[in-house]
N, C-alpha and C positions, 0 to 999 in steps of 0.2 A: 570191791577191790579197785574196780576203773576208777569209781568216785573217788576214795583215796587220792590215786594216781593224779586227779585236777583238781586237786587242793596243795599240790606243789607248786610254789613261785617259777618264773620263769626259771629264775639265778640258780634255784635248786633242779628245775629238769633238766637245765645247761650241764650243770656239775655233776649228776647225774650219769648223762650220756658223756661226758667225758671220764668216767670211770669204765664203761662199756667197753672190753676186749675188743678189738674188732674179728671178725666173724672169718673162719679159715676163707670162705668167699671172697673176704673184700679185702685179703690180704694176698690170696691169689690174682687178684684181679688189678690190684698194684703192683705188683712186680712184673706180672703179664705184660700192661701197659708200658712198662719201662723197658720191657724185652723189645717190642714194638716200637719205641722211637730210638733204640740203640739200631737196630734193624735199619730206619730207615736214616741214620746219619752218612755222612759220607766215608768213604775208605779212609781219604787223607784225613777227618779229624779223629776217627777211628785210633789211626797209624802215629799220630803224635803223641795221641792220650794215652797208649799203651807204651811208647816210648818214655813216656814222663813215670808211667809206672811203676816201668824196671827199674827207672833211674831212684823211685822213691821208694819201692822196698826193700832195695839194698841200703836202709836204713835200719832194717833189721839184723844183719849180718853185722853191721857195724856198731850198733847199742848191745848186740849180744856180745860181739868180742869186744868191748869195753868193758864190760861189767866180769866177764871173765876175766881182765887183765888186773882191776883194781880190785875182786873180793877175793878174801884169802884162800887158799886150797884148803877147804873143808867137803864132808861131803854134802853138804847144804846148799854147796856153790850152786850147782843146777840150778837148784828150785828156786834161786835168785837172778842168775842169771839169764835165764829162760823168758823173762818180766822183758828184754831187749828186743824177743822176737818180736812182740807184740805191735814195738814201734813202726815199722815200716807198714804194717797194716792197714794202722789209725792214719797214716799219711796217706796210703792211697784208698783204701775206702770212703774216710770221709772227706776223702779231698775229688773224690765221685770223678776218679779216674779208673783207666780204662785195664781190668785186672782179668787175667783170662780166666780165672777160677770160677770168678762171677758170674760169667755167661755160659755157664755150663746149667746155672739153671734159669737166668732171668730171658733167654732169646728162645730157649726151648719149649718155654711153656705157650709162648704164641703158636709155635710149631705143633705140639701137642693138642692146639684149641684147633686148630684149622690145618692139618697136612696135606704139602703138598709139596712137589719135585722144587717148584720153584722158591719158597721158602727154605727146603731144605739147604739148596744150595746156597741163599741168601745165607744163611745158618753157617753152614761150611766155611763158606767165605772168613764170616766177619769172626769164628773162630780161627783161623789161619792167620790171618790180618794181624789180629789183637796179638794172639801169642808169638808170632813173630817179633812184635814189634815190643814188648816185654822180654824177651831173650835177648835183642837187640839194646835194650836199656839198661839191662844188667850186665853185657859183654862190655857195653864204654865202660859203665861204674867200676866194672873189673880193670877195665885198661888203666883208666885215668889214676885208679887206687894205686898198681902197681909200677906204674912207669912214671908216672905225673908228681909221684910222692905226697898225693892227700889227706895221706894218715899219717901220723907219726911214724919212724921207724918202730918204738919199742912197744906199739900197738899191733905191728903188723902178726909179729908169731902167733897173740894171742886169737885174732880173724881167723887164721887159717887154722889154728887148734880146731875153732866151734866150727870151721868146712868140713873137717876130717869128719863130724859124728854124720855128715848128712854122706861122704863120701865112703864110707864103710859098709854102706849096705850093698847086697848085691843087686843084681835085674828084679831077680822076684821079691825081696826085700821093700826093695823103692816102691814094685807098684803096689803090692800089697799096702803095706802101710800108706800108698796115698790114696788107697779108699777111703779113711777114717778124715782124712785130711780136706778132699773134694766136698767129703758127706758134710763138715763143720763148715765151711765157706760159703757152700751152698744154705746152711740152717741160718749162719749171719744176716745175707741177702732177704730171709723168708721174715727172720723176727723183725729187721729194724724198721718196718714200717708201723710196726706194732712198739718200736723204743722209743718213743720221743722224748730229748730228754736222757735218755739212757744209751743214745749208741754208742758213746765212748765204751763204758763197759761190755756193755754187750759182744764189743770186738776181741776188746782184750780179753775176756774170759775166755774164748774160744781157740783164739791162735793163740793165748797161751796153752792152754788144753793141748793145741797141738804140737810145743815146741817140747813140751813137756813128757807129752808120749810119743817124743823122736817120731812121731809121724812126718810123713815127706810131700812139702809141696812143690809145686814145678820152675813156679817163678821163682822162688825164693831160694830153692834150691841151687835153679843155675845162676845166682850169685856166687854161691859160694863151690861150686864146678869152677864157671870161669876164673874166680879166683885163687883156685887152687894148678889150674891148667896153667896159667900166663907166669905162677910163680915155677912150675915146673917140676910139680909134686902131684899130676893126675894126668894120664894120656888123655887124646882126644878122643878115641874110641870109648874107652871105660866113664869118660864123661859123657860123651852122648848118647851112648847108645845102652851103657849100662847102667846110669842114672835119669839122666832127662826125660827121654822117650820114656821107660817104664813111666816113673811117677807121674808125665802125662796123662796114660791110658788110666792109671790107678785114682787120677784126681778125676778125670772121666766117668769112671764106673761110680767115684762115689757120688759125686755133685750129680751128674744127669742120671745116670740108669738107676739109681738109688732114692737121692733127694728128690729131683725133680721130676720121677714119675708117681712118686707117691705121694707129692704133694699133689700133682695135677688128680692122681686116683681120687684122692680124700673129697674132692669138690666136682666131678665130670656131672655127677647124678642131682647137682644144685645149679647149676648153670642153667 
């Protein structure tokens, strides 16, 4: 069989090993590495990256209430216009901007490989940081949409329609459901070094998966919080504290306590 094996041309062992999966190891150990130099970036560029984030997933909130505005009231409308959330996604993922969803698994897995007080709070940090500064990008998006007049008027009712399905759920609702939601961001993060070539899809399959099963994300969420508060159709209590926070803890539980400890489990014993 080896013999076989060197009787293949170069051309053919190249094509070969590039058909080769790569190995839960060396997809661990990419993302690890990524966790690691997000780690050691600075707070400020941190802090802009996350702010450019908010400001580009509230591209989601916007291609969804378009597409609710211009397809007809059928009950099929969803499962077309849900193809919108996806957008803000693909802008900030492959635009390898700074999304707190993300780091729920790609900074923990360093922490996971090597624990320590001081990491942890490196960890702590640069999650507080980031999602600050993604709430903060979606509270302008909110402002400017509302006060600035960036969207058409007769676009506006339809925006705050698609706010209402994420503002209907209660405390427990939010976080629950954003287990499912952390758990899918976090799987994005795991396969795309394994998509090359495919991460467009890759993204879109997923958050759409979750706009689909009204799962609830945090970032994306408080888009459409803030934009429902500024309009002056959500208090600030029931938006923060009965939306944001849950879905927080809930994208929390699923990204890290979920994804990222069982991916770090599946590989400890091959390291």
């Amino acid at each position: 069989m080896a013999k076989g094996r060197n009787k293949l041309s170069q051309k053919d062992q190249k094509a070969a090993q590039e058909r080769v999966r790569l190995r839960p190891t060396v997809v661990y150990e990419i993302v690890r590495r990524e966790g690691e130099e997000e780690m050691e970036r600075p707070l400020a560029s941190l802090w802009w990256s996350g702010i450019a984030a908010g400001l580009g997933i509230t591209a989601s909130v916007l291609a969804e209430g378009l597409l609710h505005h211009y397809l007809p009231d059928t009950p099929y409308r969803p499962i077309l216009e849900n193809f919108g959330y996806c957008l803000g996604f693909v802008l900030v993922i492959m635009g390898r901007l700074q999304l707190f969803t993300e780091n729920t698994i790609t900074v923990v897995l360093p922490l996971l490989a090597g624990f320590s007080l001081e990491r942890l709070w490196t960890v702590a940090r640069l999650w507080l940081v980031v999602f600050l500064a993604n709430v903060v990008g979606t509270l302008v998006t909110a402002v400017v949409t509302v006060y600035a007049g960036t969207v058409h008027p007769e676009h506006m009712p339809a925006l705050l329609e698609v706010s209402h399905h994420f503002a209907e759920n209660s405390p427990l609702e939010a976080l629950i459901y954003g287990i499912p939601a952390g758990f899918f961001i976090a799987s994005i993060v795991w396969m795309l070094p394994s998509s090359e070539g495919s991460e467009f899809w890759v993204i879109v399959a997923f958050t759409y998966l979750i706009a689909l099963g009204d799962f609830t994300h945090v970032v994306a969420g408080s888009a459409e919080v803030f934009l429902l508060q500024i309009s002056g159709e959500l208090g600030v209590v029931d938006g923060v504290f009965g939306l944001i926070l849950p879905t927080f803890v809930g994208n929390i539980i699923g990204g890290t306590c979920l994804f990222a400890v069982l991916a770090y489990g599946q590989v400890q014993d091959e390291m």
